[in-house]
mmCIF file of the N, C-alpha and C atoms, coordinates in Angstrom:
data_MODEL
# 
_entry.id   MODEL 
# 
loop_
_atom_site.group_PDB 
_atom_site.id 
_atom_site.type_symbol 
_atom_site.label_atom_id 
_atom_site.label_alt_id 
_atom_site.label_comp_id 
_atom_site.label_asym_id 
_atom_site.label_entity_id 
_atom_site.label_seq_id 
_atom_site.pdbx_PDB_ins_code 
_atom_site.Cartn_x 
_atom_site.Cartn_y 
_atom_site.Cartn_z 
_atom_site.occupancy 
_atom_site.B_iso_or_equiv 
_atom_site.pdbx_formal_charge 
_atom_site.auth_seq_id 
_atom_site.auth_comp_id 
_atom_site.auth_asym_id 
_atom_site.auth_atom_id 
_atom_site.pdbx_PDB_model_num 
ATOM 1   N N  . UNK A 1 1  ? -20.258 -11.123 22.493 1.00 0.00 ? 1  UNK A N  1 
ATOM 2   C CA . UNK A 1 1  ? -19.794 -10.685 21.189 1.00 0.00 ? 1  UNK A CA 1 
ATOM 3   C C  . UNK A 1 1  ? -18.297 -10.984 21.082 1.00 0.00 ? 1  UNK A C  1 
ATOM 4   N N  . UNK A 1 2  ? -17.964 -11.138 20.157 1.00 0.00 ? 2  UNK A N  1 
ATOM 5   C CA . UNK A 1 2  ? -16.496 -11.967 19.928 1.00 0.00 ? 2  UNK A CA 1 
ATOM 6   C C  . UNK A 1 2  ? -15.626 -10.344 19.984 1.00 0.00 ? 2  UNK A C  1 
ATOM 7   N N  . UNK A 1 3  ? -14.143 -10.931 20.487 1.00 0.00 ? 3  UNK A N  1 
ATOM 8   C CA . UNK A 1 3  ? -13.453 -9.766  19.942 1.00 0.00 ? 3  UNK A CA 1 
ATOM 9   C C  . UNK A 1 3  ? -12.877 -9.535  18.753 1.00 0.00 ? 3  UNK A C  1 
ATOM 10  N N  . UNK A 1 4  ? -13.087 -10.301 18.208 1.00 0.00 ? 4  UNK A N  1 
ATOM 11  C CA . UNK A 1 4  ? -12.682 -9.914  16.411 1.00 0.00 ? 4  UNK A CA 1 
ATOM 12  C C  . UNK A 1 4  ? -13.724 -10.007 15.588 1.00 0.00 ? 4  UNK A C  1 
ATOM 13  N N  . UNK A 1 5  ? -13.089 -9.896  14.050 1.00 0.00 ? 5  UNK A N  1 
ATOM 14  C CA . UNK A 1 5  ? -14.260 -9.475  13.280 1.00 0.00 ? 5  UNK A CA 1 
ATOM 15  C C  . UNK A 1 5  ? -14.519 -11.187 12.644 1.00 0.00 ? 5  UNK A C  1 
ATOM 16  N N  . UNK A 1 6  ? -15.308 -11.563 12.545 1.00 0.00 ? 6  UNK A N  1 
ATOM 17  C CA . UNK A 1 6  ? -15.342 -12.511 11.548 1.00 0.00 ? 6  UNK A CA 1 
ATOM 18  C C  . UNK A 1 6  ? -14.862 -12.626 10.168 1.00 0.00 ? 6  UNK A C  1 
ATOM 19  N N  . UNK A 1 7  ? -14.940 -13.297 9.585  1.00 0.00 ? 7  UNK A N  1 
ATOM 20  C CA . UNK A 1 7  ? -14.307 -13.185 7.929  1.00 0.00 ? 7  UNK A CA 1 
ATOM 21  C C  . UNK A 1 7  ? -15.982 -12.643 7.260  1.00 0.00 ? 7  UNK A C  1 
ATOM 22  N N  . UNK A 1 8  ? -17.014 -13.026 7.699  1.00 0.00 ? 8  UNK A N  1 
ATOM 23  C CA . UNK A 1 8  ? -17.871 -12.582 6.615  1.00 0.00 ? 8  UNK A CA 1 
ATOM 24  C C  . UNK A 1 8  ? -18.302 -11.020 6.991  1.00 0.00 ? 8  UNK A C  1 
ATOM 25  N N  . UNK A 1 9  ? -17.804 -10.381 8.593  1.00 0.00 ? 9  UNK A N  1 
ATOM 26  C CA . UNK A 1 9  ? -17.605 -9.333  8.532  1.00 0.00 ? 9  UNK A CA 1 
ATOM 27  C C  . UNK A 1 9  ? -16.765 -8.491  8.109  1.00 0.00 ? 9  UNK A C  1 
ATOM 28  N N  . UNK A 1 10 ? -15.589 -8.914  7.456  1.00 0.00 ? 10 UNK A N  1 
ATOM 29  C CA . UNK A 1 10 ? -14.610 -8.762  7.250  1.00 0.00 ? 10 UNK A CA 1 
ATOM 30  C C  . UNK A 1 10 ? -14.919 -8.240  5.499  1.00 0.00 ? 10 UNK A C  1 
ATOM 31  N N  . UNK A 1 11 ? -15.375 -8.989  5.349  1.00 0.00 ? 11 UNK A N  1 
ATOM 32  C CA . UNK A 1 11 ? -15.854 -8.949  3.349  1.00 0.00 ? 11 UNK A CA 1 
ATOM 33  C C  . UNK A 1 11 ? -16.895 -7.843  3.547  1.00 0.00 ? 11 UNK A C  1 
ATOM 34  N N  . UNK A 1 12 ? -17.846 -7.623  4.629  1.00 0.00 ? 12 UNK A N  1 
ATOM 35  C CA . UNK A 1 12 ? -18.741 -6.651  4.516  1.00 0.00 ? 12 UNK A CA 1 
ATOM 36  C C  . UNK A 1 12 ? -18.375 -5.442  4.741  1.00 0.00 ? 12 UNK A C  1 
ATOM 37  N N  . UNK A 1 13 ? -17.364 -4.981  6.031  1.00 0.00 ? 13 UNK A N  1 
ATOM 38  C CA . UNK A 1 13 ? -16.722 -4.148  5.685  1.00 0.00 ? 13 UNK A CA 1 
ATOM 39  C C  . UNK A 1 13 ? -15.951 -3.626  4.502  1.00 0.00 ? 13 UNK A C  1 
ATOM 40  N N  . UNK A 1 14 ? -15.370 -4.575  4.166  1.00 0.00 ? 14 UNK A N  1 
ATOM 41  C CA . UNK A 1 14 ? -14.242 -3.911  3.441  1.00 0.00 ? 14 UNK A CA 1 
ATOM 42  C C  . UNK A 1 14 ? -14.759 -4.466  1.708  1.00 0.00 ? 14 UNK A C  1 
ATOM 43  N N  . UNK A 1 15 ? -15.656 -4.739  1.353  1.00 0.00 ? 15 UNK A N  1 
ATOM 44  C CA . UNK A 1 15 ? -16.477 -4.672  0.436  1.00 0.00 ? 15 UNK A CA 1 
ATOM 45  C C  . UNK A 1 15 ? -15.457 -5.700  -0.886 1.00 0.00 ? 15 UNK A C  1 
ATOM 46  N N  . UNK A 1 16 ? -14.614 -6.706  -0.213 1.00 0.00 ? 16 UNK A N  1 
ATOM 47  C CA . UNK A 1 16 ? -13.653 -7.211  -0.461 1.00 0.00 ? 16 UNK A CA 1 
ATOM 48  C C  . UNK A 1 16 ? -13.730 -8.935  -0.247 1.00 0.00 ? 16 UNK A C  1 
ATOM 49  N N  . UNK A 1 17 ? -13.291 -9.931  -0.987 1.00 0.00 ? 17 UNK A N  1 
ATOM 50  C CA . UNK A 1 17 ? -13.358 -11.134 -0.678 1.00 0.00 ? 17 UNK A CA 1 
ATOM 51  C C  . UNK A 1 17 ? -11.623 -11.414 -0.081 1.00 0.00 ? 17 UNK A C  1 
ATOM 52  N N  . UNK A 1 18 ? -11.231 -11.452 -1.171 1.00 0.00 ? 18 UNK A N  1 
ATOM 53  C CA . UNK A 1 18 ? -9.650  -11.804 -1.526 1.00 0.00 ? 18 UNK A CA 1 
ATOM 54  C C  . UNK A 1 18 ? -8.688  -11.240 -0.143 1.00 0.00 ? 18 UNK A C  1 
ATOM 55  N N  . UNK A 1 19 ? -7.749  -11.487 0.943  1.00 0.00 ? 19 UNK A N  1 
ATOM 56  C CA . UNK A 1 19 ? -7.267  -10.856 2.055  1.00 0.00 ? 19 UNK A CA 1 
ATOM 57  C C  . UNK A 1 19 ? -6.519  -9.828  1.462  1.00 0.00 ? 19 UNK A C  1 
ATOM 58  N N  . UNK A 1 20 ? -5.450  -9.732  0.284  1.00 0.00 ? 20 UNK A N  1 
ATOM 59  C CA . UNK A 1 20 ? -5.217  -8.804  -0.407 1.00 0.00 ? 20 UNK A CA 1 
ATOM 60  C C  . UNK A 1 20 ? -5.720  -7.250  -0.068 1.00 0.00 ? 20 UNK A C  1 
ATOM 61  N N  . UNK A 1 21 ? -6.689  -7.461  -0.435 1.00 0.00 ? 21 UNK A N  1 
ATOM 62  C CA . UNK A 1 21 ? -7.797  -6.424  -0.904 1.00 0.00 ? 21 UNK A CA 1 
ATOM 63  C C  . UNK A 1 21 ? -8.270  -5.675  0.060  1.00 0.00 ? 21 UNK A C  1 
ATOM 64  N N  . UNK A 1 22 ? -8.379  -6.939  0.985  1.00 0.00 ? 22 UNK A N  1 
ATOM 65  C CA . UNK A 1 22 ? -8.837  -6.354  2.265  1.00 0.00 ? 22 UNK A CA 1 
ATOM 66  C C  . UNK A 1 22 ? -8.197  -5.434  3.281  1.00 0.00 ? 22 UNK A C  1 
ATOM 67  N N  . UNK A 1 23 ? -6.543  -6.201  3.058  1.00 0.00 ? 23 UNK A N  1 
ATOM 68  C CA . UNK A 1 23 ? -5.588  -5.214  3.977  1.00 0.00 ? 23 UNK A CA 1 
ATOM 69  C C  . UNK A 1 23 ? -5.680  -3.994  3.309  1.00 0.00 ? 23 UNK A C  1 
ATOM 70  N N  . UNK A 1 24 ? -5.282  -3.285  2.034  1.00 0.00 ? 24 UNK A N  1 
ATOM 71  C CA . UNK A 1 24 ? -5.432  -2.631  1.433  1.00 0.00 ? 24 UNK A CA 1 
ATOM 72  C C  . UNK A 1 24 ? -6.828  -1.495  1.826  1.00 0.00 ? 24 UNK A C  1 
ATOM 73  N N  . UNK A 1 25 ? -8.095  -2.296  1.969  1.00 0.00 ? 25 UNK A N  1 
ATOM 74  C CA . UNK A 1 25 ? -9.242  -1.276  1.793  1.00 0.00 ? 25 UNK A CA 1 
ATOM 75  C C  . UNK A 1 25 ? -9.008  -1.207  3.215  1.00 0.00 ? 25 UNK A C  1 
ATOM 76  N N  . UNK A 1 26 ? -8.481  -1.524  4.172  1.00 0.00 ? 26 UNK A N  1 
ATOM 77  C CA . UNK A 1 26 ? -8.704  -1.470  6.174  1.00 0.00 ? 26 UNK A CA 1 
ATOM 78  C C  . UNK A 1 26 ? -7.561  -0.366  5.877  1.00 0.00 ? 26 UNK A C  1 
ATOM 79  N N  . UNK A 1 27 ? -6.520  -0.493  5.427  1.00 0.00 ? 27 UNK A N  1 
ATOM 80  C CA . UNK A 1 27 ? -5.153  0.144   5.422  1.00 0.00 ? 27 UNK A CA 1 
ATOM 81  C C  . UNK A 1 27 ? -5.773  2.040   5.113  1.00 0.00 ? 27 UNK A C  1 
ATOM 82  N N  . UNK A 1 28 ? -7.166  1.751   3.880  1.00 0.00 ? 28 UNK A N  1 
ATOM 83  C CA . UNK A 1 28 ? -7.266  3.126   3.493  1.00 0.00 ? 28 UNK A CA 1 
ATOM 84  C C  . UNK A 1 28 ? -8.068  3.625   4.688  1.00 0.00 ? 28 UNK A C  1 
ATOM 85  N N  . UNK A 1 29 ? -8.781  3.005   5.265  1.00 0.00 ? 29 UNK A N  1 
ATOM 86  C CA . UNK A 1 29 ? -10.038 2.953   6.481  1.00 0.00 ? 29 UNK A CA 1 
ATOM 87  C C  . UNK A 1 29 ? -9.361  3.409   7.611  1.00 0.00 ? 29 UNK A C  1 
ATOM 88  N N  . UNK A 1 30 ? -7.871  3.735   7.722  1.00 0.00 ? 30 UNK A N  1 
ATOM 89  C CA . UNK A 1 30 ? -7.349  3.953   9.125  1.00 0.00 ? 30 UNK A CA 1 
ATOM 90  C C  . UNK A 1 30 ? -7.186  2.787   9.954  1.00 0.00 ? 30 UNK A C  1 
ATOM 91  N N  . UNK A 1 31 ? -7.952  1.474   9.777  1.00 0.00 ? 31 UNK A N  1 
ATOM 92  C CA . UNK A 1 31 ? -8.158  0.223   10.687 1.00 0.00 ? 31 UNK A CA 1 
ATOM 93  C C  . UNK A 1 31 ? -6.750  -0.913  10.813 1.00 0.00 ? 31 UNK A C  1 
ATOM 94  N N  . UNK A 1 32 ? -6.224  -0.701  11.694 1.00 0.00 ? 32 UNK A N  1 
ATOM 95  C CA . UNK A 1 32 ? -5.312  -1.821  12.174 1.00 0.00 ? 32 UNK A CA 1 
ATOM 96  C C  . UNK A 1 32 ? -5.720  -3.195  12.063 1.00 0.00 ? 32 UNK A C  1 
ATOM 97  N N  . UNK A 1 33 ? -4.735  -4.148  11.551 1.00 0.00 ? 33 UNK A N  1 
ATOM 98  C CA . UNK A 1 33 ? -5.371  -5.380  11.338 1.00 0.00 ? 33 UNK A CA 1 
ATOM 99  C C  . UNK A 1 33 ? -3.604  -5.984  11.629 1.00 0.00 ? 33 UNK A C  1 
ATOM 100 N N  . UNK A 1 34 ? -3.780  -7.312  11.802 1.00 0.00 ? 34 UNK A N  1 
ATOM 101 C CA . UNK A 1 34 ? -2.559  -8.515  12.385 1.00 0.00 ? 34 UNK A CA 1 
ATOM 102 C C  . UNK A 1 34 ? -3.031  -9.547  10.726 1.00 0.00 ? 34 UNK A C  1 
ATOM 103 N N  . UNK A 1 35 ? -2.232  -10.042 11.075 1.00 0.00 ? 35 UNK A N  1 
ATOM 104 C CA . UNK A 1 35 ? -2.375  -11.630 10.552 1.00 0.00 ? 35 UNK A CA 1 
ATOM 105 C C  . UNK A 1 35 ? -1.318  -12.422 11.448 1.00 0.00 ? 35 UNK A C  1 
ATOM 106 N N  . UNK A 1 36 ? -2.625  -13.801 11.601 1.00 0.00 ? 36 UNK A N  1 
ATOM 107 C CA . UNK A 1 36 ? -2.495  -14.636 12.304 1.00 0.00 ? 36 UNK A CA 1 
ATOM 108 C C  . UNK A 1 36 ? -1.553  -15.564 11.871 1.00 0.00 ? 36 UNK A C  1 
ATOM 109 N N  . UNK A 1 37 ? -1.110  -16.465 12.817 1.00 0.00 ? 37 UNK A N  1 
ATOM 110 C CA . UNK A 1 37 ? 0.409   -18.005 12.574 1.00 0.00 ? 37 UNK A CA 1 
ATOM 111 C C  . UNK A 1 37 ? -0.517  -18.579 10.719 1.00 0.00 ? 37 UNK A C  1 
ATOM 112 N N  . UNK A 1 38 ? -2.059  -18.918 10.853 1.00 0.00 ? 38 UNK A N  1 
ATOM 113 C CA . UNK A 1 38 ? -2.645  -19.605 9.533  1.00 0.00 ? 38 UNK A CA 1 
ATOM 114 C C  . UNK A 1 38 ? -2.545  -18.123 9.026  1.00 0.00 ? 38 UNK A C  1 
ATOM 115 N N  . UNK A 1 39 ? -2.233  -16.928 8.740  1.00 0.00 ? 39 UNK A N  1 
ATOM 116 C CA . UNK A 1 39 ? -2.488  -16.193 7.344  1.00 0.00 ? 39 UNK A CA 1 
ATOM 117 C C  . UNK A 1 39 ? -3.682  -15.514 7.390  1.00 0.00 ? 39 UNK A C  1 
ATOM 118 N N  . UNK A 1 40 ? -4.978  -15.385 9.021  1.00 0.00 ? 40 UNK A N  1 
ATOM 119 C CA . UNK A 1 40 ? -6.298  -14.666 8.610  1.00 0.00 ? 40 UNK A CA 1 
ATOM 120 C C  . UNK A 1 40 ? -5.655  -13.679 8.865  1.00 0.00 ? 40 UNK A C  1 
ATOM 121 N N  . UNK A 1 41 ? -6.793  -12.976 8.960  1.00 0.00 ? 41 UNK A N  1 
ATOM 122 C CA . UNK A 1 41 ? -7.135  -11.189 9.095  1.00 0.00 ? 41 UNK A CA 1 
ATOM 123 C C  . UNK A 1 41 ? -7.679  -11.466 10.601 1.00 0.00 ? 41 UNK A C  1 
ATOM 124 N N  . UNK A 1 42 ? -6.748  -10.585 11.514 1.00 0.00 ? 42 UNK A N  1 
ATOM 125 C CA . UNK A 1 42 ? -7.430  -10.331 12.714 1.00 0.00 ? 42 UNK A CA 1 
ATOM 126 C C  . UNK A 1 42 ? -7.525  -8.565  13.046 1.00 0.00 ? 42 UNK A C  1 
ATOM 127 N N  . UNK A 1 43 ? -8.855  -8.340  13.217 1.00 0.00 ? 43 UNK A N  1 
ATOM 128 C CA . UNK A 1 43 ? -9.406  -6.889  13.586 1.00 0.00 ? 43 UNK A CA 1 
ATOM 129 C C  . UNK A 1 43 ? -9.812  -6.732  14.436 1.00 0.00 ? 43 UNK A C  1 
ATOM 130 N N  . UNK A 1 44 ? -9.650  -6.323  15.369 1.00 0.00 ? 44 UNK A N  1 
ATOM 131 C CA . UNK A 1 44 ? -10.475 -6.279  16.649 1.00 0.00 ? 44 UNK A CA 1 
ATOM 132 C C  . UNK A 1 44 ? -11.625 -5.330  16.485 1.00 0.00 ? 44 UNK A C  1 
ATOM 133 N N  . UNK A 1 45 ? -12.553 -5.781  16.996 1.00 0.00 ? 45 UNK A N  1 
ATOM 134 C CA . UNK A 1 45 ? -14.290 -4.865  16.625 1.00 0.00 ? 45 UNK A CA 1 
ATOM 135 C C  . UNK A 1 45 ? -14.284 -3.675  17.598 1.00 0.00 ? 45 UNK A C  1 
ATOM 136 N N  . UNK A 1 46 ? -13.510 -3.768  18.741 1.00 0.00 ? 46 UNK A N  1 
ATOM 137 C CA . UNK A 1 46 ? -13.806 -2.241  19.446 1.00 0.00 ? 46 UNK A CA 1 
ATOM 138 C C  . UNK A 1 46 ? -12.768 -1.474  18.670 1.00 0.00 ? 46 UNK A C  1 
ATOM 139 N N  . UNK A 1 47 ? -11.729 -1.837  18.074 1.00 0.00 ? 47 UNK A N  1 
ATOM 140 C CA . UNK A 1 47 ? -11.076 -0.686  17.427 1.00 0.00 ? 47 UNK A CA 1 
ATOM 141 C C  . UNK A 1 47 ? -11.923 0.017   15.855 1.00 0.00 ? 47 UNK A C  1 
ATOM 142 N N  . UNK A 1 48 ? -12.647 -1.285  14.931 1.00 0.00 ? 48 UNK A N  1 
ATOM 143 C CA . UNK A 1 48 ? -13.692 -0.692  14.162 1.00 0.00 ? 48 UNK A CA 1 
ATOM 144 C C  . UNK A 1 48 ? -14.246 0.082   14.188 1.00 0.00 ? 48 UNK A C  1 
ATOM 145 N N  . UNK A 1 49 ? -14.836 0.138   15.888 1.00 0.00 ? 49 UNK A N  1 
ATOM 146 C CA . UNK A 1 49 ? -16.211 0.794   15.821 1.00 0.00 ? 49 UNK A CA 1 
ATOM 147 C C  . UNK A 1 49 ? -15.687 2.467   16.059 1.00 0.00 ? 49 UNK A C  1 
ATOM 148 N N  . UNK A 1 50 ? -14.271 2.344   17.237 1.00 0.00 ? 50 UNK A N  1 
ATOM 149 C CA . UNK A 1 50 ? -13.826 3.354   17.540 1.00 0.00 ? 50 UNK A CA 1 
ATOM 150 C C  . UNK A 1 50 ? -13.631 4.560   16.004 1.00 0.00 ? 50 UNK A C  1 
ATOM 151 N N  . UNK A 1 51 ? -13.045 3.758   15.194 1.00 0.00 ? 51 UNK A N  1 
ATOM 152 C CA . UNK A 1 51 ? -12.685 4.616   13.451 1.00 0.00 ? 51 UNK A CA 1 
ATOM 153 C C  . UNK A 1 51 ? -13.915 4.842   13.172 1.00 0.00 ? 51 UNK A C  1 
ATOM 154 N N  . UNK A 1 52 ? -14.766 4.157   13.058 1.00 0.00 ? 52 UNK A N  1 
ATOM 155 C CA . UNK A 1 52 ? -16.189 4.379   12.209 1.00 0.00 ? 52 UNK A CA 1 
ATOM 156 C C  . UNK A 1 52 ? -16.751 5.577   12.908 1.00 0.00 ? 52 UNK A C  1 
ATOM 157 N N  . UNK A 1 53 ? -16.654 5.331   14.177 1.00 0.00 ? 53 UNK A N  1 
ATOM 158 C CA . UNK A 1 53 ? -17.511 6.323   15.263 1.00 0.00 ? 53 UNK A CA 1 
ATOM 159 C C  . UNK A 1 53 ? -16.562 7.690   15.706 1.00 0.00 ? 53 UNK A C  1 
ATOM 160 N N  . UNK A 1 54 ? -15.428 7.778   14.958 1.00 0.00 ? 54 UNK A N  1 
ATOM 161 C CA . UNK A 1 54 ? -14.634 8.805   15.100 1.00 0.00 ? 54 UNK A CA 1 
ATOM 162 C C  . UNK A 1 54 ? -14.356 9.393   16.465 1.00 0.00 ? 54 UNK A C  1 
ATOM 163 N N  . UNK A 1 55 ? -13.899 7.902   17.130 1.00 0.00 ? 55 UNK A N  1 
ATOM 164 C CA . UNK A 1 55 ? -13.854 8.617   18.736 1.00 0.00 ? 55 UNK A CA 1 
ATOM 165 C C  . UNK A 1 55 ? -12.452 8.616   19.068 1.00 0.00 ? 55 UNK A C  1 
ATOM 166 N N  . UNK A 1 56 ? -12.152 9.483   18.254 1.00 0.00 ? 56 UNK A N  1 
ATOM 167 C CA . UNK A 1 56 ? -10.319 9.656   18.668 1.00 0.00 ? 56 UNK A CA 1 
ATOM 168 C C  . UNK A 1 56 ? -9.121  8.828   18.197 1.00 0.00 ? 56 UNK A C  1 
ATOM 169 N N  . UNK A 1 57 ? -9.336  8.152   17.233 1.00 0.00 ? 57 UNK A N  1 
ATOM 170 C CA . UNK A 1 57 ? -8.366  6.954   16.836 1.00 0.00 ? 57 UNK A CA 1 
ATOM 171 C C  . UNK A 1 57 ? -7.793  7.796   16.286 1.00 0.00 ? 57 UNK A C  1 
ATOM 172 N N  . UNK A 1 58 ? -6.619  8.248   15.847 1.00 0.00 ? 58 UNK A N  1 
ATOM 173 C CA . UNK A 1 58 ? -5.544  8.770   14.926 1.00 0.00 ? 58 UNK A CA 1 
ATOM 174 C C  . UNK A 1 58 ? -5.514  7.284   14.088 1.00 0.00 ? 58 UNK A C  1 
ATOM 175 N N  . UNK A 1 59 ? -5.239  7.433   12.634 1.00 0.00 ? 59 UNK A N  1 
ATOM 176 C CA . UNK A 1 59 ? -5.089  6.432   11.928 1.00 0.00 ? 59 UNK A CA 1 
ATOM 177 C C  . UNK A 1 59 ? -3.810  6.263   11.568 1.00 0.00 ? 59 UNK A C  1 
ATOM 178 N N  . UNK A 1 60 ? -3.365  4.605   11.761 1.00 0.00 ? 60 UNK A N  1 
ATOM 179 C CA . UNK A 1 60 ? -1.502  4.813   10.905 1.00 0.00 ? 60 UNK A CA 1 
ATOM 180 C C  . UNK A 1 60 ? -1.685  4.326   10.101 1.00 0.00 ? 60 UNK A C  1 
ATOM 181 N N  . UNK A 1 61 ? -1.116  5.020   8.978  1.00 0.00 ? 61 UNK A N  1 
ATOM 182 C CA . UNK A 1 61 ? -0.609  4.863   7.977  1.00 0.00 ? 61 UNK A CA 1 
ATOM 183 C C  . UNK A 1 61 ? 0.512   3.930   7.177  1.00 0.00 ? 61 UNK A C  1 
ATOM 184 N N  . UNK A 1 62 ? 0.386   2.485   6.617  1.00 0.00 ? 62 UNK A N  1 
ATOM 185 C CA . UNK A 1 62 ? 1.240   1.649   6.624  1.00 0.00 ? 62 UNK A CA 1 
ATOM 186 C C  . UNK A 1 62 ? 1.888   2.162   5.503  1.00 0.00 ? 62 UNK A C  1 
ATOM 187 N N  . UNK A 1 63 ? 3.735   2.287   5.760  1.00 0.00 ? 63 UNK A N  1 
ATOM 188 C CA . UNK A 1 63 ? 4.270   2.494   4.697  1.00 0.00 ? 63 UNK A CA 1 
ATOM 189 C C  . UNK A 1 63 ? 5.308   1.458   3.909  1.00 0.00 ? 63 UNK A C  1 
ATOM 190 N N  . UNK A 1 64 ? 5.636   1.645   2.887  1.00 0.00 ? 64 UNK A N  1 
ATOM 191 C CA . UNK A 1 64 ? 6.433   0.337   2.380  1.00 0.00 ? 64 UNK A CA 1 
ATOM 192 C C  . UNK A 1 64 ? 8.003   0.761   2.219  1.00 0.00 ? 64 UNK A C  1 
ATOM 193 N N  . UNK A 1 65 ? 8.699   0.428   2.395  1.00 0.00 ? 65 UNK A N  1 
ATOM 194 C CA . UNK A 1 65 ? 10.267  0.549   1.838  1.00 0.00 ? 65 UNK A CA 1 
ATOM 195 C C  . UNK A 1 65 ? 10.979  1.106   0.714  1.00 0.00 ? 65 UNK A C  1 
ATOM 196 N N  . UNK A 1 66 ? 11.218  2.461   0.716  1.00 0.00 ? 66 UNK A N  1 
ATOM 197 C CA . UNK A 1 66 ? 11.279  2.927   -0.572 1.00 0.00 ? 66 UNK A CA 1 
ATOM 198 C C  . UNK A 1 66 ? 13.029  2.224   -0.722 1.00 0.00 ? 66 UNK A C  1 
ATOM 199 N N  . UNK A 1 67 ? 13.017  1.326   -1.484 1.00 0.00 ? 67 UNK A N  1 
ATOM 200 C CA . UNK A 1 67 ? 14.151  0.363   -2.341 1.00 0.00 ? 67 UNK A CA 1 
ATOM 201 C C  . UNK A 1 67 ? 15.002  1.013   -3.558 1.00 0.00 ? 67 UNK A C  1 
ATOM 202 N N  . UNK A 1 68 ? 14.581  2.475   -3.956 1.00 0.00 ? 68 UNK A N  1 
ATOM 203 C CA . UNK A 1 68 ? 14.997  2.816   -5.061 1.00 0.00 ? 68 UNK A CA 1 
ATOM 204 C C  . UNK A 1 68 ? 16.309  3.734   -4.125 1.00 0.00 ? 68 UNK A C  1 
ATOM 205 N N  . UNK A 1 69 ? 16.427  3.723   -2.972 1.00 0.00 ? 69 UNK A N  1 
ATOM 206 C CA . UNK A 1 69 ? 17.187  4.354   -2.603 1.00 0.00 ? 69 UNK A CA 1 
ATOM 207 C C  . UNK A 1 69 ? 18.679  3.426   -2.438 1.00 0.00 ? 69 UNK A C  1 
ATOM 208 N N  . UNK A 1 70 ? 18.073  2.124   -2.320 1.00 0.00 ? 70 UNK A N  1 
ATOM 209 C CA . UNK A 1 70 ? 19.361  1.102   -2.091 1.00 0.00 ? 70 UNK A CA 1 
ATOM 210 C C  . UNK A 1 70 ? 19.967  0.735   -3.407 1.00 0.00 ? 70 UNK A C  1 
ATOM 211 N N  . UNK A 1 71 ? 19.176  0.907   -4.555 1.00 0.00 ? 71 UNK A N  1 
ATOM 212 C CA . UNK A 1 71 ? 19.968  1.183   -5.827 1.00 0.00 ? 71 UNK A CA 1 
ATOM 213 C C  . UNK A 1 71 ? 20.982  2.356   -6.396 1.00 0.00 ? 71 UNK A C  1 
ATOM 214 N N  . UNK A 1 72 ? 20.974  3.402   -5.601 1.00 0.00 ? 72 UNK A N  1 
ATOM 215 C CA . UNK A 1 72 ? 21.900  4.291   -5.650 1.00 0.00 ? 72 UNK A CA 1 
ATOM 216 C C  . UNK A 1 72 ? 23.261  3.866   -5.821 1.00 0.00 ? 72 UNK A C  1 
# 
């Protein structure tokens, strides 16, 4: 079994075509994801299964740069 997810597992999970979408719906899922030197989605499948199967993963939370502060 491979250690990552495939792309058409990737759309089945995350009920998503577009990579957009996808970081986004993994991001709400608790699921860690990379992107690769070409731009895929890399997930590793034992960390999937670990979130799905609720065996102890704490989920992080990706946050973005709040910028309204550098306009001050």
């Amino acid at each position: 079994m491979p250690l990552f997810l495939t792309n058409e597992e990737l759309e089945e999970l995350t009920g998503r075509k577009r990579r957009k979408e996808q970081c986004e719906t993994l991001d709400g899922m608790g699921i860690r994801w990379k992107m690769n030197a070409a731009g895929g989605l890399i997930v590793g499948r034992r960390h999937v299964e670990q979130v799905l199967c609720g065996e102890g993963v704490t989920p992080q939370k990706r946050t973005r740069p709040n910028l309204e502060v550098l306009a001050r």
